[in-house]
C-alpha positions in Angstrom: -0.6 -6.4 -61.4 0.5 -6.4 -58.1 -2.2 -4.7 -55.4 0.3 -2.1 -54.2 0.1 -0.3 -57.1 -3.9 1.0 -56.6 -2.4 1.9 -53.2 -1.9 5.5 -52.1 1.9 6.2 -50.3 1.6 8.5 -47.2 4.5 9.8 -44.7 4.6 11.6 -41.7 3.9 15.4 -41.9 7.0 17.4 -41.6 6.0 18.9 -38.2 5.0 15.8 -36.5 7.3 13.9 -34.1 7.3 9.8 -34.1 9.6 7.1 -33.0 9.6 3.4 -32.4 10.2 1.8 -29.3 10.5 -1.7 -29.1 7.7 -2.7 -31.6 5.5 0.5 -30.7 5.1 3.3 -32.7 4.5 6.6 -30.9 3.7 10.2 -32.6 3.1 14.1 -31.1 -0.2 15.2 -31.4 0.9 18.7 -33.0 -2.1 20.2 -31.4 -2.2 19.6 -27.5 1.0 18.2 -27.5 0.0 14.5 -26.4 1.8 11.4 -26.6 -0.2 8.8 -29.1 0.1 5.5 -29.6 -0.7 3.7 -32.9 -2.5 0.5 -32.9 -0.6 -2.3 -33.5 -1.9 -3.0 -37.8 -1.0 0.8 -38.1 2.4 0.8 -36.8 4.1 -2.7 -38.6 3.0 -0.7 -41.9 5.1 2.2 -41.7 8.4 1.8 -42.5 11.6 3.1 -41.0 11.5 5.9 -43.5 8.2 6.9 -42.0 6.0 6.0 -45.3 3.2 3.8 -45.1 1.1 2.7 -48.0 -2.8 3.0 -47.9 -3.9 -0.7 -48.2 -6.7 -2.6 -47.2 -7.5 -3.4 -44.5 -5.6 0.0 -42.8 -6.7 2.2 -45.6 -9.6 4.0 -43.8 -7.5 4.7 -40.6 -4.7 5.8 -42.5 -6.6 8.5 -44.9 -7.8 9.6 -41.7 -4.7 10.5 -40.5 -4.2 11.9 -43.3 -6.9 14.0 -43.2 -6.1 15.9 -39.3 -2.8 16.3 -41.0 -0.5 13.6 -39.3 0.1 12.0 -42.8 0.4 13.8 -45.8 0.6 12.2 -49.4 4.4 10.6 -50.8 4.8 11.3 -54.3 8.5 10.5 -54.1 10.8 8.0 -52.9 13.4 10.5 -52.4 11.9 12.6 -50.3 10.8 10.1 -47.4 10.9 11.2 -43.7 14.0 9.1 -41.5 13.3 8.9 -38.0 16.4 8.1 -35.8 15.9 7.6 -32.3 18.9 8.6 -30.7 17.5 10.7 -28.5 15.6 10.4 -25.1 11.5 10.0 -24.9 11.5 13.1 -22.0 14.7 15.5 -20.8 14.2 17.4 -17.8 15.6 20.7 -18.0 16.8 22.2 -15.1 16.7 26.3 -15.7 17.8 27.3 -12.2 18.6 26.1 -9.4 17.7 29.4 -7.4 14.0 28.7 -5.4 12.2 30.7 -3.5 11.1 27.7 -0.7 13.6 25.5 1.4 12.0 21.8 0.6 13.1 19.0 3.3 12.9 16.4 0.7 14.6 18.5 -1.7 17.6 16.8 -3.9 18.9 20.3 -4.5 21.0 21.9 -1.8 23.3 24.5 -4.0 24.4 27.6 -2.0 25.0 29.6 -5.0 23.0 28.8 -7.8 23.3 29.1 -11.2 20.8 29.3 -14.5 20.6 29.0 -18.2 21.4 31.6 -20.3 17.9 31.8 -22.9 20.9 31.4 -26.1 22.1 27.9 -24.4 18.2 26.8 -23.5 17.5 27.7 -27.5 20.5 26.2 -29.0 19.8 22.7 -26.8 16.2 22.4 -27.5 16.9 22.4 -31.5 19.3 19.3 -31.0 16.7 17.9 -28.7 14.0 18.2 -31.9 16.5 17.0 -34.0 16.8 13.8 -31.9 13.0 13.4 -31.8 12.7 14.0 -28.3 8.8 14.3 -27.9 8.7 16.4 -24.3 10.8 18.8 -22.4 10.4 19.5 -19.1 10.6 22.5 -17.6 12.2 22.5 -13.6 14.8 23.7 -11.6 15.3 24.7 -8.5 11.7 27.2 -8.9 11.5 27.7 -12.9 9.7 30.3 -12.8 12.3 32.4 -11.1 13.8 32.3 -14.4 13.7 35.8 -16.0 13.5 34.1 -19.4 10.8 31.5 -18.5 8.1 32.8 -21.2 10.8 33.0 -23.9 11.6 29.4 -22.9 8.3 27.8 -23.3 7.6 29.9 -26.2 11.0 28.3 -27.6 10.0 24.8 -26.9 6.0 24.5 -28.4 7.2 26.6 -31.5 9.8 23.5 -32.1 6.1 21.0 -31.6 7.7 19.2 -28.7 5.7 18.8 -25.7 6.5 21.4 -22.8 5.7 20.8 -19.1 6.7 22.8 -15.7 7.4 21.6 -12.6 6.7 24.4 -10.2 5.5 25.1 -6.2 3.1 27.1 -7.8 3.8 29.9 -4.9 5.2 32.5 -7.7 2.6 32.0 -10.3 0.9 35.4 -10.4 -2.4 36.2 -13.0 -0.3 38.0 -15.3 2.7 35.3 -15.6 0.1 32.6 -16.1 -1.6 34.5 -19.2 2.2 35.0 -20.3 2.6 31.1 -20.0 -0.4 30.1 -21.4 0.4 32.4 -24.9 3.8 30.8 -24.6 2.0 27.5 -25.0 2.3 25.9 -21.9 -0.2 23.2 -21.4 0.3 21.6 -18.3 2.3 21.6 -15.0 3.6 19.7 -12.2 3.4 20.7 -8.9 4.6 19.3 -5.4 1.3 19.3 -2.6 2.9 17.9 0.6 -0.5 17.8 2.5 -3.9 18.9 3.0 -3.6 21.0 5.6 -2.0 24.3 5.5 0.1 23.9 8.3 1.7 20.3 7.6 2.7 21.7 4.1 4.0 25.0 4.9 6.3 22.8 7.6 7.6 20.7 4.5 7.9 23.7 2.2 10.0 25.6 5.0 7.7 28.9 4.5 5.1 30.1 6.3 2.4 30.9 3.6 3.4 29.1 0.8 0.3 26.9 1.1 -2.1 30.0 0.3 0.3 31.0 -2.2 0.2 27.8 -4.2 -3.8 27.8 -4.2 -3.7 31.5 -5.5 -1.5 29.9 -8.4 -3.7 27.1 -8.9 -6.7 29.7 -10.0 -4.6 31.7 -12.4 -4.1 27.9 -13.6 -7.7 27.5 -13.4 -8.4 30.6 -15.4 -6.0 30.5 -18.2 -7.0 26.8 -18.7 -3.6 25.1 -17.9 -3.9 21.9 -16.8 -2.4 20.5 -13.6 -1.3 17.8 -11.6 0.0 17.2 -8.2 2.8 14.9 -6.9 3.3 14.0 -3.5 6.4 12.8 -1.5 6.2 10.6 1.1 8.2 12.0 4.0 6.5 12.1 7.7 2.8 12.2 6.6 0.6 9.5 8.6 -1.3 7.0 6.2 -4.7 9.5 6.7 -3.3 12.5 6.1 -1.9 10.8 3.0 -5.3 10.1 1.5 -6.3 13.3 2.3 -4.1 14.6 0.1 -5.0 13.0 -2.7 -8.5 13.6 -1.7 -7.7 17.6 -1.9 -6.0 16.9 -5.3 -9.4 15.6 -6.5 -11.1 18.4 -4.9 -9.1 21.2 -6.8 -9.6 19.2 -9.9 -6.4 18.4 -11.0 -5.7 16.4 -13.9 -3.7 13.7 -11.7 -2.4 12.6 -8.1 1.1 11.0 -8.2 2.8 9.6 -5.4 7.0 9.8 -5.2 9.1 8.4 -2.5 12.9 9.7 -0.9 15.9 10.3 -2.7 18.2 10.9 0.0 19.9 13.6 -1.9 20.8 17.1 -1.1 18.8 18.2 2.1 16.8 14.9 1.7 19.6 13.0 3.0 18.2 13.9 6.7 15.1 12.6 6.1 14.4 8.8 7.1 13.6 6.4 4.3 10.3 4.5 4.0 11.1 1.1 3.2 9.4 -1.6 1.4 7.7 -2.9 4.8 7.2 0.3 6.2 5.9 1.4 3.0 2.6 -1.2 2.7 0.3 1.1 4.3 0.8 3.5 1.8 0.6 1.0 -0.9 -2.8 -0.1 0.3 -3.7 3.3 1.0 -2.7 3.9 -2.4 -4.6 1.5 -4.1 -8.2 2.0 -1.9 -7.6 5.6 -3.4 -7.2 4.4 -7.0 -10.0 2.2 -6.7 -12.3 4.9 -5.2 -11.7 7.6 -7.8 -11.9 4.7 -10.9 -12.7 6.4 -14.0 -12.8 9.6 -12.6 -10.0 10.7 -11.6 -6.0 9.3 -12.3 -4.3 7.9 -9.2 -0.8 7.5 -10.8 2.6 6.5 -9.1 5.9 8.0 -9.9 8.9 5.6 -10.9 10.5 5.5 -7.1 6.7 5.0 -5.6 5.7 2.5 -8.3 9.3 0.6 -7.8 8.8 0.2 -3.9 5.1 -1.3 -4.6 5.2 -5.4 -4.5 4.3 -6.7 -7.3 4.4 -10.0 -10.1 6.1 -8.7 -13.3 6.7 -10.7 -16.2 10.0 -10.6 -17.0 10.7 -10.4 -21.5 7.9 -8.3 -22.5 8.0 -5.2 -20.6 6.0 -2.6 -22.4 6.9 0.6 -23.7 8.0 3.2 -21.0 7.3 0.5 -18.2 11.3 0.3 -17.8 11.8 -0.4 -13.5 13.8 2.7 -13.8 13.7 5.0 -16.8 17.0 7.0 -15.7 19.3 7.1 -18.6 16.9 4.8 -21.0 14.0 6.9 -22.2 15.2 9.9 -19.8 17.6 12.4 -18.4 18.4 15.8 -16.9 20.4 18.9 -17.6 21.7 21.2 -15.2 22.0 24.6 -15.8 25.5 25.0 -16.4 24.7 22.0 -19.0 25.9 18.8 -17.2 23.9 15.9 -18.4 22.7 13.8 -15.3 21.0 10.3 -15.6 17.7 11.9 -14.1 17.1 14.7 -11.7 17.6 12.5 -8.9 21.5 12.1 -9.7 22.7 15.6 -9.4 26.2 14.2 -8.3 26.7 12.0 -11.5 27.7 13.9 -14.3 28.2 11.9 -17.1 29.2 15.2 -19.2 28.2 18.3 -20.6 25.7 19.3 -23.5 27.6 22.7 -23.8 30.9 21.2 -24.4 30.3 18.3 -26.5 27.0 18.6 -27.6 24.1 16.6 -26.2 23.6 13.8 -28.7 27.5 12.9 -28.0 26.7 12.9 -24.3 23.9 11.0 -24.7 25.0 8.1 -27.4 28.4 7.9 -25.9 28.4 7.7 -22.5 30.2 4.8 -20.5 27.3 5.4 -17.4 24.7 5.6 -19.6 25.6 2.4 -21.9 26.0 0.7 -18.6 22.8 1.6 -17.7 20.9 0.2 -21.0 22.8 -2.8 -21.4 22.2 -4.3 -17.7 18.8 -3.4 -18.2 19.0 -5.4 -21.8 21.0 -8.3 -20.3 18.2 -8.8 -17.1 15.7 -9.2 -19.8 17.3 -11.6 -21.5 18.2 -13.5 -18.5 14.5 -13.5 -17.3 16.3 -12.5 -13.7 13.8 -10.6 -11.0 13.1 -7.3 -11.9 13.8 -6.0 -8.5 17.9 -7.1 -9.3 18.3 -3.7 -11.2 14.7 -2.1 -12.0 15.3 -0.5 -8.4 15.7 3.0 -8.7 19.1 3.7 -10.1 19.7 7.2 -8.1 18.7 5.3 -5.2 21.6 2.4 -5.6 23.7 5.2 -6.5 23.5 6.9 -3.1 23.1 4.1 -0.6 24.9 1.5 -2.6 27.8 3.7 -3.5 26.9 2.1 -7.2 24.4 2.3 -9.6 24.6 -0.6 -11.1 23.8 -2.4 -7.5 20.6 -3.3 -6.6 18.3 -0.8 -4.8 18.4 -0.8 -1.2 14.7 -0.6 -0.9 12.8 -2.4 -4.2 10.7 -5.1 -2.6 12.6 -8.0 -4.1 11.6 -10.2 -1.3 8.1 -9.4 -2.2 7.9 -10.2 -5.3 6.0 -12.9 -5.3 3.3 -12.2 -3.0 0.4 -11.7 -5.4 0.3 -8.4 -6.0 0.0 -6.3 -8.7 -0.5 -2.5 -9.7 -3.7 -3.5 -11.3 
């Protein structure tokens, strides 16, 4: 009798999200919303239907799955669980592009901006479930300028994807926090330019808006919404730099990241850092990652981590370490529902969710197929990563192409011994 027969069948509960990538198996956590990964024994047993039979020696991990609900039992063939993974990992939707603050590194430069009607937002984020998108991100322009923000967020979590903001944090008031937090909003982005007062207000373009943003971080603080900060590199010196991250720690945020320049919009004024210029900051970076080990994440964001020198292996890339994620595991929307590559290509519409519907945008687009199978074909060539892992926004802009390589990826430092650690 063969052994599979004492074994129990299980597939994935109806409300949990999972995908493959490559040869990793990823799932929701339906609770907080959080990206897991399955070991490696757990993830080659379940099949592309989503069913995965409870033999030894996986049996104990997989009844407890079972048991928090993430796997429930499969009594029938017929009624197994398909995952297609059509879709994006993360979509960025852009709600407005009306904000309240005049950012000099901004990518956004609209005179008369538009937003999403709450009827679009709803009908999009049902094809974006339906395409096993695990997290939608909430931006804009300033979201919460948005009338419709609460309904938005409410729309999102009720669907079990993950929702995120990106916010100044200027507007958040105590009773629009409480509103977001019962929406189900978890955690937030926001942009900290400096440590001082003074130097951020300057970068912000409003007098003020550093006191506001601290008043928003305790409504945070209160309502138990987790947050992180993200800083761009513009004129800061190297100290004032680490100071900021040193106030992130201090207003205990989740997480420091670190972004560099898309020159974009009004960002186009500002000067770029470039790979040589940039070392300081990479050192600075590191000391800082090294000082706050196991107590606090010092992250970089895909243009930061892109301009940092570093040795990496070419063939085995892991999951969601693409160079450049734009148009591979992520993309934007506009408000008027042009689909961009990220929210760094504002410019490059590669067409519009409203019209034709997302998931024909998405699997059909000539920029976007571009995009994957260069990144495909580097891989199989074994050539430097720095040849096209730039950031793709930045080719775009200074390159006139995004297919060229960026402008400012340390190719030429590849090789120096380095490595993000």
């Amino acid at each position: 009798m063969n052994r599979t027969e004492f074994a129990k069948r299980y597939r994935f509960a109806a409300n949990i999200l999972w995908r493959r990538e490559n040869d990793d198996l990823f799932l929701l956590d339906p609770l907080r919303r959080r990206v897991l990964k399955l070991r490696a024994d757990l993830a080659n047993a379940v099949g592309p239907d989503g069913t995965v039979m409870a033999e030894e020696p996986i049996r104990s991990a997989v009844e407890a799955l079972a048991g928090q609900g993430v796997l429930e039992p499969d009594d029938s063939p017929h009624l197994a669980k398909r995952t297609t993974n059509t879709g994006p990992f993360n979509v960025t939707i852009q709600i407005t592009e009306a904000c309240n603050l005049r950012c000099g590194h901004c990518h956004n430069d609209r005179e008369s901006p538009s937003k999403m009607t709450l009827s679009r937002f709803e009908d999009l984020v049902h094809e974006l479930r339906e395409m096993s998108v695990f997290s939608v991100n909430i931006s804009g322009g300033e979201p919460t300028l948005h009338s419709g923000i609460v309904q938005m967020i409410r729309d999102v979590d009720a669907l079990g994807m993950q929702v995120t903001m990106s916010t100044n944090a200027s507007m958040l008031s105590e009773d629009l926090v409480s509103r977001l937090a019962g929406a189900g909003l978890h955690r937030v982005q926001i942009s900290l330019d400096a440590a001082s007062a003074e130097k951020h207000d300057a970068a912000r373009g409003a007098k003020g808006s550093f006191d506001r943003m601290l008043r928003g971080i305790t409504c945070l603080q209160h309502h138990g919404i987790e947050y992180m900060f993200v800083t761009t590199l513009t004129n800061q010196t190297v100290r004032e730099y680490e100071d900021t991250i040193d106030l992130a720690f201090k207003w205990r945020a989740s997480a420091h990241k670190t972004n560099t320049v898309v020159p974009q919009g009004r960002a186009k004024e500002l000067p770029l850092l470039n790979p040589i210029a940039l070392r300081p900051y990479v050192d600075a970076w590191r000391r800082q990652k090294l000082k706050y080990a196991g107590r606090f994440p010092v992250l970089a964001e895909t243009m930061f981590r892109l301009q940092m020198p570093r040795i990496q292996p070419i063939g085995a890339r892991p999951t969601l370490e693409y160079g450049c994620p734009a148009g591979v595991l992520t993309c934007g929307i506009k408000p008027n529902g042009d689909v961009i590559p990220c929210s760094f290509f504002p410019d490059l519409v590669i067409g519009n969710a409203f019209e034709r519907g997302f998931g024909v945008v998405w699997t059909e687009s000539g920029v976007l197929c571009q995009l994957r199978s260069q990144i495909s074909d580097t891989v199989m060539t074994r050539s430097c990563a720095a040849s096209f892992w730039g950031c793709r926004a930045r080719a775009y802009v200074l390159a006139g192409d995004f297919r060229s390589p960026d402008p400012f990826c340390p190719e030429m430092l590849c090789h120096d011994g380095n490595s993000l650690g």
